[in-house]
PyMOL Python script that loads the backbone (N, CA, C, O; Angstrom):
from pymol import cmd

cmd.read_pdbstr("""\
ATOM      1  N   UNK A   1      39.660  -3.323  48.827  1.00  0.00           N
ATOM      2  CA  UNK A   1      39.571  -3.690  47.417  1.00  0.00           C
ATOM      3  C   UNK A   1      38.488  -4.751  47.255  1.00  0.00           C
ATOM      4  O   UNK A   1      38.367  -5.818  47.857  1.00  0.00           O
ATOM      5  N   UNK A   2      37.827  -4.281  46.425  1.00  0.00           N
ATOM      6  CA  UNK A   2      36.891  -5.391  46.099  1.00  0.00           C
ATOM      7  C   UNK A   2      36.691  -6.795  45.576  1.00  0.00           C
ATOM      8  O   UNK A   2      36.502  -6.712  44.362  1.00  0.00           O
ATOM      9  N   UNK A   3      36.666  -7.667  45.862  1.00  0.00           N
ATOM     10  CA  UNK A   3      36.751  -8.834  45.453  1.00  0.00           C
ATOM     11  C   UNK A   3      36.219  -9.515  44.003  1.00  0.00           C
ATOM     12  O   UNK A   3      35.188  -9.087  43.482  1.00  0.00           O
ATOM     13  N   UNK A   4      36.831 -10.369  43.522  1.00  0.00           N
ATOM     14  CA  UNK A   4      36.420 -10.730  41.906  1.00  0.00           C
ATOM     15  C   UNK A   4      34.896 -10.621  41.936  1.00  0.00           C
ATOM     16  O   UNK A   4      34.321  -9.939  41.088  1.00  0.00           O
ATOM     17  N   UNK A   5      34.270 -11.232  42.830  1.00  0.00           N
ATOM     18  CA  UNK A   5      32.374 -11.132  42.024  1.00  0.00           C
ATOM     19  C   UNK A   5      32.060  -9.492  42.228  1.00  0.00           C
ATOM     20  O   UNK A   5      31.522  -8.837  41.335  1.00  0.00           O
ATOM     21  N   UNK A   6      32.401  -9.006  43.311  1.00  0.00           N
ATOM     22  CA  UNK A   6      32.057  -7.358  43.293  1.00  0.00           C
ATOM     23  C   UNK A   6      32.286  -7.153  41.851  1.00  0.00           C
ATOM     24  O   UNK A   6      31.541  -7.162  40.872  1.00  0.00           O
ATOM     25  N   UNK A   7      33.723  -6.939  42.050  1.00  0.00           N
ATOM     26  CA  UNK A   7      34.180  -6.369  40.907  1.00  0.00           C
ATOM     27  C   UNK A   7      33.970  -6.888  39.132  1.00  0.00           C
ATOM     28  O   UNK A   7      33.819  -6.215  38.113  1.00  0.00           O
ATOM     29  N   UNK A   8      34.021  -7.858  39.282  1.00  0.00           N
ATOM     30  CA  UNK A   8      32.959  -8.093  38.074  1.00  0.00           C
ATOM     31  C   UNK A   8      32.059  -7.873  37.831  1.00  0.00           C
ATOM     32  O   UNK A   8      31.805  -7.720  36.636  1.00  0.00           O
ATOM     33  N   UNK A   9      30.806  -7.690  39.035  1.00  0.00           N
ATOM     34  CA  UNK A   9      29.530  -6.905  38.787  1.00  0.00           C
ATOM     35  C   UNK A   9      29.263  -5.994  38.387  1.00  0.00           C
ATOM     36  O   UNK A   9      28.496  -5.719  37.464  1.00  0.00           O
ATOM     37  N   UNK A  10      30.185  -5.054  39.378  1.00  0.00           N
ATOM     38  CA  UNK A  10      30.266  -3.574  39.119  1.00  0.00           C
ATOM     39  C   UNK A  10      30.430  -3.391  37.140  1.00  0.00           C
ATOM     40  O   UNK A  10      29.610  -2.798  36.438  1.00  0.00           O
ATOM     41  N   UNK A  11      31.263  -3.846  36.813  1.00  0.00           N
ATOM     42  CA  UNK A  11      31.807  -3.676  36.020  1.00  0.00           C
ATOM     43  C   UNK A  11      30.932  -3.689  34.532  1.00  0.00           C
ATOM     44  O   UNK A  11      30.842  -2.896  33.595  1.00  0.00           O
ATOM     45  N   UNK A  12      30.212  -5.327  34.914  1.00  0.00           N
ATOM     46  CA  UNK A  12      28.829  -5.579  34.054  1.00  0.00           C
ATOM     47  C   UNK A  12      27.913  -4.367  33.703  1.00  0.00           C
ATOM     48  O   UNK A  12      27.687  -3.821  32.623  1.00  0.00           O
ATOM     49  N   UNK A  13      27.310  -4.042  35.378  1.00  0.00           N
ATOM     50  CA  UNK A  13      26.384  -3.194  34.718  1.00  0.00           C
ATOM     51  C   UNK A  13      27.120  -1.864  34.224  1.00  0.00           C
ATOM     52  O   UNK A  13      26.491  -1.439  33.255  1.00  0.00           O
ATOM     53  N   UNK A  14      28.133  -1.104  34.497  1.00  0.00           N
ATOM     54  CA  UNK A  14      28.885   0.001  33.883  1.00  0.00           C
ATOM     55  C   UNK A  14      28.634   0.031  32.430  1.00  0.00           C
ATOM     56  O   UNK A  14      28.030   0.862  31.752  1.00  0.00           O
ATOM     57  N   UNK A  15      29.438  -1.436  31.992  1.00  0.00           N
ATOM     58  CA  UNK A  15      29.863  -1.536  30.603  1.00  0.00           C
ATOM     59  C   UNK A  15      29.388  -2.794  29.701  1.00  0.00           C
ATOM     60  O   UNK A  15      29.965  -3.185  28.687  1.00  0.00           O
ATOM     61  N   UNK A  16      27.945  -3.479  30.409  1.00  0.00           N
ATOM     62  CA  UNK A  16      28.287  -4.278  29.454  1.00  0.00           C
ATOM     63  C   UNK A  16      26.654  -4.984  29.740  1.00  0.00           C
ATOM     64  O   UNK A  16      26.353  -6.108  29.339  1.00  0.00           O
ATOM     65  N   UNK A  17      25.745  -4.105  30.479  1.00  0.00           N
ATOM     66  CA  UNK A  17      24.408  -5.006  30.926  1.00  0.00           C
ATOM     67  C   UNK A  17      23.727  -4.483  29.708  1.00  0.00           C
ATOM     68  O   UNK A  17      23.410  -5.205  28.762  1.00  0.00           O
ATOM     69  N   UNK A  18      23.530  -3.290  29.765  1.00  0.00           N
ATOM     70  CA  UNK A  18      22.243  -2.803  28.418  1.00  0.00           C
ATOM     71  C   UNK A  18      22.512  -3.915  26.988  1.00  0.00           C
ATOM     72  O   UNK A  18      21.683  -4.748  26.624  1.00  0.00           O
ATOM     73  N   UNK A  19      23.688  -3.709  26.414  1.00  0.00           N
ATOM     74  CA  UNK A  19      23.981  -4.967  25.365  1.00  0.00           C
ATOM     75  C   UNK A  19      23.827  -6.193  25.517  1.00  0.00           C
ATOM     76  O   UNK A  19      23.333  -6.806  24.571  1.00  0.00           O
ATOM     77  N   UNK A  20      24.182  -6.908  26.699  1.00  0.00           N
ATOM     78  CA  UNK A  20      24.032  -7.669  26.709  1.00  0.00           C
ATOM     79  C   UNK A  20      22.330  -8.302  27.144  1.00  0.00           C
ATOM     80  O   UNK A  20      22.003  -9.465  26.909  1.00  0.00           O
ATOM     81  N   UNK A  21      21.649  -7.555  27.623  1.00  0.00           N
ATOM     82  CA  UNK A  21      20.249  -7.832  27.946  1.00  0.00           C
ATOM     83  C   UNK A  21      19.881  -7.880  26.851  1.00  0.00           C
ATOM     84  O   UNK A  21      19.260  -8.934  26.716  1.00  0.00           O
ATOM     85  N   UNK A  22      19.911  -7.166  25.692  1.00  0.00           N
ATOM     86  CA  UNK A  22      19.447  -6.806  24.299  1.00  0.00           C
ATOM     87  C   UNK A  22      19.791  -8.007  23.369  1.00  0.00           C
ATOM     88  O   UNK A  22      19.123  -8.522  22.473  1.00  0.00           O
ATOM     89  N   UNK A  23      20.951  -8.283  23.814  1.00  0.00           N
ATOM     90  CA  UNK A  23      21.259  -9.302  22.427  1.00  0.00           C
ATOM     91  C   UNK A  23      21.295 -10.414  23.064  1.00  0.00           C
ATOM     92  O   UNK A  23      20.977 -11.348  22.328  1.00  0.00           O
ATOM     93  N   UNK A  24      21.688 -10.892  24.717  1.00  0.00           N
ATOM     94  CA  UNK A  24      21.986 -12.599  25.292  1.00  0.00           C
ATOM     95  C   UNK A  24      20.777 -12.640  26.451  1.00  0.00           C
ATOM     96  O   UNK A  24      20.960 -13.472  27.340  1.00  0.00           O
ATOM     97  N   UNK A  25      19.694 -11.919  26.525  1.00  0.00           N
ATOM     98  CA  UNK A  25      18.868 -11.950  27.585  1.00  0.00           C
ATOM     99  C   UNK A  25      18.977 -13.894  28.086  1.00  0.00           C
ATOM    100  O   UNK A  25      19.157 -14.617  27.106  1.00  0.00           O
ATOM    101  N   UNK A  26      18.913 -14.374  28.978  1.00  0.00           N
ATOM    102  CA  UNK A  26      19.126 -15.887  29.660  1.00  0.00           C
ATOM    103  C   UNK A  26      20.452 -16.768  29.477  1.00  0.00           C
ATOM    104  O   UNK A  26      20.722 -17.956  29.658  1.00  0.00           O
ATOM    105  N   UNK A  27      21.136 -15.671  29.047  1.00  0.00           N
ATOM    106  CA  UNK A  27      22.547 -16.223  28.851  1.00  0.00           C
ATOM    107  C   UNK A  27      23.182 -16.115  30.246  1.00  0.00           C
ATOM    108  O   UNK A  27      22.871 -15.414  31.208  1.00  0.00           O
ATOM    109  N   UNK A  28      24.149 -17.000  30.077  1.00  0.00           N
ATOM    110  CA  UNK A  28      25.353 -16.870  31.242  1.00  0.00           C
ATOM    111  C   UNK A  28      26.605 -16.153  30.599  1.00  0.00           C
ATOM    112  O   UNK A  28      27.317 -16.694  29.753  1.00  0.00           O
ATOM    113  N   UNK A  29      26.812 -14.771  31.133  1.00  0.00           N
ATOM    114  CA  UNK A  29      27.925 -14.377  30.723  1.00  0.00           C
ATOM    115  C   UNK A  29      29.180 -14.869  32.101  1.00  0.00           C
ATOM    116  O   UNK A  29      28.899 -15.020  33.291  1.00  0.00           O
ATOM    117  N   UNK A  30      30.506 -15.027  31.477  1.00  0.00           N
ATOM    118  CA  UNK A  30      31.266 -15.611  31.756  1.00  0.00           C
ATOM    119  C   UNK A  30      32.392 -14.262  32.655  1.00  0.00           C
ATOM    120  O   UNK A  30      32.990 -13.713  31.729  1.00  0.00           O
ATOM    121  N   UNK A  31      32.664 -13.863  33.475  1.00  0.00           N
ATOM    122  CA  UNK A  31      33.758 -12.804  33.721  1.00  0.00           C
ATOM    123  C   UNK A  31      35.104 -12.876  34.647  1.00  0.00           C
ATOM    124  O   UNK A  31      35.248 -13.607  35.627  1.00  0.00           O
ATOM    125  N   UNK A  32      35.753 -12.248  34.284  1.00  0.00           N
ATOM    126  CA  UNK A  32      36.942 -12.102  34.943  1.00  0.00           C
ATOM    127  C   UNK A  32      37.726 -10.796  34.496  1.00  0.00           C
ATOM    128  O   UNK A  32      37.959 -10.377  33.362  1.00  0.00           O
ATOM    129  N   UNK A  33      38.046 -10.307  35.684  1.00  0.00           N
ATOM    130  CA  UNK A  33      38.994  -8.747  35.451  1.00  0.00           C
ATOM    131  C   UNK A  33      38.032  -8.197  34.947  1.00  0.00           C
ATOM    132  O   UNK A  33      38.444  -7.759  33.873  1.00  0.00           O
ATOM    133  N   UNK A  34      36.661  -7.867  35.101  1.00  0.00           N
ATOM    134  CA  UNK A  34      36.212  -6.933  34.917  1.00  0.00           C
ATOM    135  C   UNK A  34      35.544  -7.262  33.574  1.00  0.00           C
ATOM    136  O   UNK A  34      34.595  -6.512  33.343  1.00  0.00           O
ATOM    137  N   UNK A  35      35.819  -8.316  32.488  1.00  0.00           N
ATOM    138  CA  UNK A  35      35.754  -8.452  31.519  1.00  0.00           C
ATOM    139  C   UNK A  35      34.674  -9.630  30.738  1.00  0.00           C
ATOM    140  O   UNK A  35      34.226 -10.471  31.517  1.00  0.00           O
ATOM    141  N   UNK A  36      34.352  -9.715  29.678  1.00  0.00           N
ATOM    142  CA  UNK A  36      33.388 -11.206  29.930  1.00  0.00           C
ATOM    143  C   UNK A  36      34.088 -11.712  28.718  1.00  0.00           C
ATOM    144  O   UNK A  36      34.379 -11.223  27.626  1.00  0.00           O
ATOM    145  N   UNK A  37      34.289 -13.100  29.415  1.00  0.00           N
ATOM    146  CA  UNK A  37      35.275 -13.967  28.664  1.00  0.00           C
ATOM    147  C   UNK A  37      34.267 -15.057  27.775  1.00  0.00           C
ATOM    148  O   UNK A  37      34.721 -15.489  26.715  1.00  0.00           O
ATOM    149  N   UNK A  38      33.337 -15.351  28.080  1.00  0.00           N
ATOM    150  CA  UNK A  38      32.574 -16.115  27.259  1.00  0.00           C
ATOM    151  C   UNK A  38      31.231 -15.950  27.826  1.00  0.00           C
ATOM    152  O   UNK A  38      31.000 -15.480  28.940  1.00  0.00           O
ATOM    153  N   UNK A  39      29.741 -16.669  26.378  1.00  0.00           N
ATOM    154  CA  UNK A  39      29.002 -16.234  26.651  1.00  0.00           C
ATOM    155  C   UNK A  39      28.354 -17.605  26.449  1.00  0.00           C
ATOM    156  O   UNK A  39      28.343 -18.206  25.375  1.00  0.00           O
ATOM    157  N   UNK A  40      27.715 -18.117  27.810  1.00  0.00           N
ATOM    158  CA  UNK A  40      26.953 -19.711  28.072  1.00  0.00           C
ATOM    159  C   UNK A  40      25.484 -20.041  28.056  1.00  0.00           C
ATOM    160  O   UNK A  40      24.775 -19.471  28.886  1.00  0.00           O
ATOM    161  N   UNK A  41      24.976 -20.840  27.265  1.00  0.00           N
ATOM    162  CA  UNK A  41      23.868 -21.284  27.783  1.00  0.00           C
ATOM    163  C   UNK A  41      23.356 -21.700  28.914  1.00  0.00           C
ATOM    164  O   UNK A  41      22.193 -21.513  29.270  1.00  0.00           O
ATOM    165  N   UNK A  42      24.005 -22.144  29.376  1.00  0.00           N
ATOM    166  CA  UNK A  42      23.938 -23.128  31.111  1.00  0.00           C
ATOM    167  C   UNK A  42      25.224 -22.965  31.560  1.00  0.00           C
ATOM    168  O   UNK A  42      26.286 -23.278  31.021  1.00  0.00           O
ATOM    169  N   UNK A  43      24.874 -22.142  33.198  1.00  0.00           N
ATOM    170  CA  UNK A  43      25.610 -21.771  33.993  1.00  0.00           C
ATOM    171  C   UNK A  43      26.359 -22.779  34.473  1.00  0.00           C
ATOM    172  O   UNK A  43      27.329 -22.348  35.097  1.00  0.00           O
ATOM    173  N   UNK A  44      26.279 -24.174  34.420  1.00  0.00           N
ATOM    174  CA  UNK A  44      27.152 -25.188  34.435  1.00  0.00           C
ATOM    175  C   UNK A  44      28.270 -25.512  33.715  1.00  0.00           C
ATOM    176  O   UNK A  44      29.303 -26.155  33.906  1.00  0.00           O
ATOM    177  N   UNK A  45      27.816 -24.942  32.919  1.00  0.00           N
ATOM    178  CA  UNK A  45      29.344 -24.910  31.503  1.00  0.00           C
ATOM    179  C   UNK A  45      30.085 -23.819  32.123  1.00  0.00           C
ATOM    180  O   UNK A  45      31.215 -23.907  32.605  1.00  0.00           O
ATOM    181  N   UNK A  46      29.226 -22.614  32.057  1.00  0.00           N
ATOM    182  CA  UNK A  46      30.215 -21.757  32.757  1.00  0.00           C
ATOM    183  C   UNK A  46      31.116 -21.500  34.223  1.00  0.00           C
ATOM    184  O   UNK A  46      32.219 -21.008  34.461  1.00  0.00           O
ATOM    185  N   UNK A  47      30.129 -22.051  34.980  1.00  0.00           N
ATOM    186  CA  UNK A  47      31.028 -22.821  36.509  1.00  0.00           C
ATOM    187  C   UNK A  47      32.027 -23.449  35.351  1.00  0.00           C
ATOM    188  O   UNK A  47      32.617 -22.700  34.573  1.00  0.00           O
ATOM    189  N   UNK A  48      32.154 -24.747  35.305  1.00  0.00           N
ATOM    190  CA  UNK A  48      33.349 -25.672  34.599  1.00  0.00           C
ATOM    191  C   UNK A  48      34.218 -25.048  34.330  1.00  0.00           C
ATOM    192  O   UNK A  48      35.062 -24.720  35.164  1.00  0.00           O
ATOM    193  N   UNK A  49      34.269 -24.661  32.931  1.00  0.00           N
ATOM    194  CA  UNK A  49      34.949 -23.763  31.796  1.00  0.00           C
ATOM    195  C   UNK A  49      35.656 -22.420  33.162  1.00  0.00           C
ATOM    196  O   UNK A  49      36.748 -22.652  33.681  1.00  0.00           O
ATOM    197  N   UNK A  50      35.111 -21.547  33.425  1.00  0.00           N
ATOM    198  CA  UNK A  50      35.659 -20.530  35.014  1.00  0.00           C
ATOM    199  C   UNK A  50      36.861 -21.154  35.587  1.00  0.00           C
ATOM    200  O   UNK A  50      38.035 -20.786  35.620  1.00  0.00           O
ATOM    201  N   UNK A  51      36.087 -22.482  36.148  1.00  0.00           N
ATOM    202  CA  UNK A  51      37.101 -23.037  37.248  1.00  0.00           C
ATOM    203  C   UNK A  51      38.540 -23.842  36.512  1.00  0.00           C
ATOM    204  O   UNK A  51      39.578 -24.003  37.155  1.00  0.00           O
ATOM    205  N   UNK A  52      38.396 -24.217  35.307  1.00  0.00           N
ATOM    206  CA  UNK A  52      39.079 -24.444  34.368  1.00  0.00           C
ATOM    207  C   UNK A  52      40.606 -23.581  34.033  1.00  0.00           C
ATOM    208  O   UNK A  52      41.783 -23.940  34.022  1.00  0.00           O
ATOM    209  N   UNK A  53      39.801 -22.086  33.739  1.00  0.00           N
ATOM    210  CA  UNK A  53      40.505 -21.247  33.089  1.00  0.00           C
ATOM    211  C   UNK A  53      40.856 -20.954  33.883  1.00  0.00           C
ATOM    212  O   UNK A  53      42.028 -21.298  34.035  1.00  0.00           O
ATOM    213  N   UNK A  54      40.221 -20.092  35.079  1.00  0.00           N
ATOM    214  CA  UNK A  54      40.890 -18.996  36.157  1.00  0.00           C
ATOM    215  C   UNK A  54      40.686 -19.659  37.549  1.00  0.00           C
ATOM    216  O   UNK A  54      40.960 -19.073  38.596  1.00  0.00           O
ATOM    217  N   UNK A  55      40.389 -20.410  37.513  1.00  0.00           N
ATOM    218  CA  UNK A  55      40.174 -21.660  39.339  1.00  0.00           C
ATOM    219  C   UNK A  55      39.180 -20.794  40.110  1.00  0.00           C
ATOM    220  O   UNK A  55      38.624 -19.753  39.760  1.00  0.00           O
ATOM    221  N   UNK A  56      39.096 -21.493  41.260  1.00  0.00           N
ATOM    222  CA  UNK A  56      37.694 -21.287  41.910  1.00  0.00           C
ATOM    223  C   UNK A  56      37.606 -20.071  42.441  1.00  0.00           C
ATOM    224  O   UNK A  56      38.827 -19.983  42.571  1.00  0.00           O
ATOM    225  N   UNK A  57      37.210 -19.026  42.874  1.00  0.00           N
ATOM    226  CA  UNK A  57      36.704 -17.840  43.254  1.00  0.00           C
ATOM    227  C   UNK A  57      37.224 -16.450  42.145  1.00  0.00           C
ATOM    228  O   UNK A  57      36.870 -15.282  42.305  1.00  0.00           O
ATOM    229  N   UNK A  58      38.146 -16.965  41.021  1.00  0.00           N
ATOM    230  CA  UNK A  58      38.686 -15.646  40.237  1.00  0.00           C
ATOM    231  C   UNK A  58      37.821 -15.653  39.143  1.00  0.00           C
ATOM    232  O   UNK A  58      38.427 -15.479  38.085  1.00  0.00           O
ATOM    233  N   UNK A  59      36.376 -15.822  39.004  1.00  0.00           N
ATOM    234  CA  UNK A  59      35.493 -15.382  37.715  1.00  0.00           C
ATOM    235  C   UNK A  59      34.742 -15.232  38.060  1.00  0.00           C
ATOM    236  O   UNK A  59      34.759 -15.516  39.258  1.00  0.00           O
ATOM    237  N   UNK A  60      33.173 -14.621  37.489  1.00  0.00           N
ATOM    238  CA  UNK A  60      31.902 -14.787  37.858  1.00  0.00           C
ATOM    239  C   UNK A  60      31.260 -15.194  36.756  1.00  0.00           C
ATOM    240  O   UNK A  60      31.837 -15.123  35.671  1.00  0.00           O
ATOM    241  N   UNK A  61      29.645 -15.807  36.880  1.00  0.00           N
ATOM    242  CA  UNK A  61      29.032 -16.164  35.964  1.00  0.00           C
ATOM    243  C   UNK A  61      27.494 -15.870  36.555  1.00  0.00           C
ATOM    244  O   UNK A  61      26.754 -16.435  37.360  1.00  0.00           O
ATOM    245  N   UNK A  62      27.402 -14.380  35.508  1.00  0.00           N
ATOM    246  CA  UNK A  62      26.084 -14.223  35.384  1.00  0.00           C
ATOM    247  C   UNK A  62      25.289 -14.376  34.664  1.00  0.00           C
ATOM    248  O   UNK A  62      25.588 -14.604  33.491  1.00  0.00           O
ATOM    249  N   UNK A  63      23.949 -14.311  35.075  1.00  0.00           N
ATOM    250  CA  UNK A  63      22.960 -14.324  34.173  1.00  0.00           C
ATOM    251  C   UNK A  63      22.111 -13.660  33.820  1.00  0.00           C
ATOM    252  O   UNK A  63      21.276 -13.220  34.610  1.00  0.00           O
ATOM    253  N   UNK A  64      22.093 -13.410  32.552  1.00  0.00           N
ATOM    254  CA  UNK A  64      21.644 -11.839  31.931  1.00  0.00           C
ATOM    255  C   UNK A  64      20.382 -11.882  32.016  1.00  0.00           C
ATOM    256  O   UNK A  64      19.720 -12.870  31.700  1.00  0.00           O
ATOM    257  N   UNK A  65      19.974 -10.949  32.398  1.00  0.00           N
ATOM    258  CA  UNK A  65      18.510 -10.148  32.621  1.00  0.00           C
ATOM    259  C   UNK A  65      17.816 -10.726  33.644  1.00  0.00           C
ATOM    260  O   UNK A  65      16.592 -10.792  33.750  1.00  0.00           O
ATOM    261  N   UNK A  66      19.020 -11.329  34.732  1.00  0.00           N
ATOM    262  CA  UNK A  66      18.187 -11.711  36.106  1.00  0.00           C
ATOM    263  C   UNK A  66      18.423 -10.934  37.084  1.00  0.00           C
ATOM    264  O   UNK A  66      19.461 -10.285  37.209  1.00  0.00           O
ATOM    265  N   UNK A  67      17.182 -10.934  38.107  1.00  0.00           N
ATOM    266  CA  UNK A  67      17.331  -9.195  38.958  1.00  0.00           C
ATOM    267  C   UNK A  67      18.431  -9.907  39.898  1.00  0.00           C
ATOM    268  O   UNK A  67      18.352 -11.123  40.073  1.00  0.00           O
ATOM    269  N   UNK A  68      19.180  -9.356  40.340  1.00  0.00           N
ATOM    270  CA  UNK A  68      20.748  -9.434  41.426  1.00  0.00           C
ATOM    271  C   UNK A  68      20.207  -9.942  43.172  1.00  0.00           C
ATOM    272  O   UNK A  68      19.616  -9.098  43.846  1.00  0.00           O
ATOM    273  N   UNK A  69      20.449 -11.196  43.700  1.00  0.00           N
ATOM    274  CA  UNK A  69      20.258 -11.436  44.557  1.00  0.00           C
ATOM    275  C   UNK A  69      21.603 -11.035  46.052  1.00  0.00           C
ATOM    276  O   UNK A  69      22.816 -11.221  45.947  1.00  0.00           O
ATOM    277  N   UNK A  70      21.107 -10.651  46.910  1.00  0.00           N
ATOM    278  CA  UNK A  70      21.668 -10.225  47.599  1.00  0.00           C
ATOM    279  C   UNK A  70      22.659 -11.727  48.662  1.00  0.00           C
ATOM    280  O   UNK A  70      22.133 -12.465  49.495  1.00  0.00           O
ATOM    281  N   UNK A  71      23.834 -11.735  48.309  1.00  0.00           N
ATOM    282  CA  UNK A  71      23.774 -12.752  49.465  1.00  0.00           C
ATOM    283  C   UNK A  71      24.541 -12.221  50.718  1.00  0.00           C
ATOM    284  O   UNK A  71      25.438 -12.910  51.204  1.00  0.00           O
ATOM    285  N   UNK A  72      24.261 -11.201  51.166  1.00  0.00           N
ATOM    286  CA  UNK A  72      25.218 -10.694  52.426  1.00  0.00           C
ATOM    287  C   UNK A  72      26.239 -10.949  52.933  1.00  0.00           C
ATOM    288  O   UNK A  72      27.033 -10.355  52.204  1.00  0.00           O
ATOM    289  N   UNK A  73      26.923 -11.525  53.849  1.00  0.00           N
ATOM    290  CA  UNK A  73      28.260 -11.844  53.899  1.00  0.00           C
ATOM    291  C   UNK A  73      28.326 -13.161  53.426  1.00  0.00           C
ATOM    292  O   UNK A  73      29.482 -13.319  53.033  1.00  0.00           O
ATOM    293  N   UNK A  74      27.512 -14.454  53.219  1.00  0.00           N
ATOM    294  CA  UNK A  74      27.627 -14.995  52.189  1.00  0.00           C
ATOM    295  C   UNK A  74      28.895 -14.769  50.872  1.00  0.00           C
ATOM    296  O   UNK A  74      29.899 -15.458  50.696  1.00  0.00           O
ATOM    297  N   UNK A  75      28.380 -13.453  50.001  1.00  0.00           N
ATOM    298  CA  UNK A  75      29.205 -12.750  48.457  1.00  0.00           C
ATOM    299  C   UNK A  75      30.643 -12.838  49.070  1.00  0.00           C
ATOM    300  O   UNK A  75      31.471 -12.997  48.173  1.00  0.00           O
ATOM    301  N   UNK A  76      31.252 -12.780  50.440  1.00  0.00           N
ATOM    302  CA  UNK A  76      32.482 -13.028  50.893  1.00  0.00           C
ATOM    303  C   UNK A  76      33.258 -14.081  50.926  1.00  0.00           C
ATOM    304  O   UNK A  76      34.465 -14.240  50.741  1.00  0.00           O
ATOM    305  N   UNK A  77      31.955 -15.123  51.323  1.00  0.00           N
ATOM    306  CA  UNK A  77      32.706 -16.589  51.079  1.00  0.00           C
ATOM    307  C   UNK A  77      33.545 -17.024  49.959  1.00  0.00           C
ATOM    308  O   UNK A  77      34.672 -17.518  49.953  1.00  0.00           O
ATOM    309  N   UNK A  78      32.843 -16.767  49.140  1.00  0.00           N
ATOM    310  CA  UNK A  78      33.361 -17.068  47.494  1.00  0.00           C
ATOM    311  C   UNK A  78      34.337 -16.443  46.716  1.00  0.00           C
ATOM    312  O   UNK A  78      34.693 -16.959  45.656  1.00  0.00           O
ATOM    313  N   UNK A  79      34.933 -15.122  47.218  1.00  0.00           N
ATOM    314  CA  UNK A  79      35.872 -14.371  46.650  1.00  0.00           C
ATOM    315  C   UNK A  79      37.268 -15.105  46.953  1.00  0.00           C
ATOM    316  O   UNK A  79      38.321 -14.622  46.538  1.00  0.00           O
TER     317      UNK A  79
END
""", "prot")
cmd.dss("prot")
cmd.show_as("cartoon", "prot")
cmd.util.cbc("prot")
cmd.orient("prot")
């Protein structure tokens, strides 16, 4: 089973990258369960606000219309 940032990724581009590139291009979208819970200017608010709501490794926070960096087993640490 895939872990919260997988699975939030996955999920982004499925259902939710084309719109959101279009309308929040340099935004930080906010996710959890697959879902995006808020939408940030600075990925610092959104770290905070994440670790806040759902604690440390159960959200992700991306940033729209940036190309996807690979972090290899790294992306494991953090789940």
């Amino acid at each position: 089973m895939p872990g919260q940032a997988q699975a939030n990724y996955e999920a982004y581009v499925a259902k939710h990258q084309a719109d959101m590139e279009r309308d929040h291009r340099g935004k930080i979208a906010l996710m959890h369960d697959g879902e995006i819970v808020g939408i940030y200017n600075d990925d610092g608010d959104a770290y905070e606000i994440g670790c806040d709501k759902f604690g440390l490794g159960n959200f992700s926070a991306i940033e729209v219309g940036a190309e996807p960096i690979d972090l290899g087993i790294l992306a494991f640490a953090f789940d």
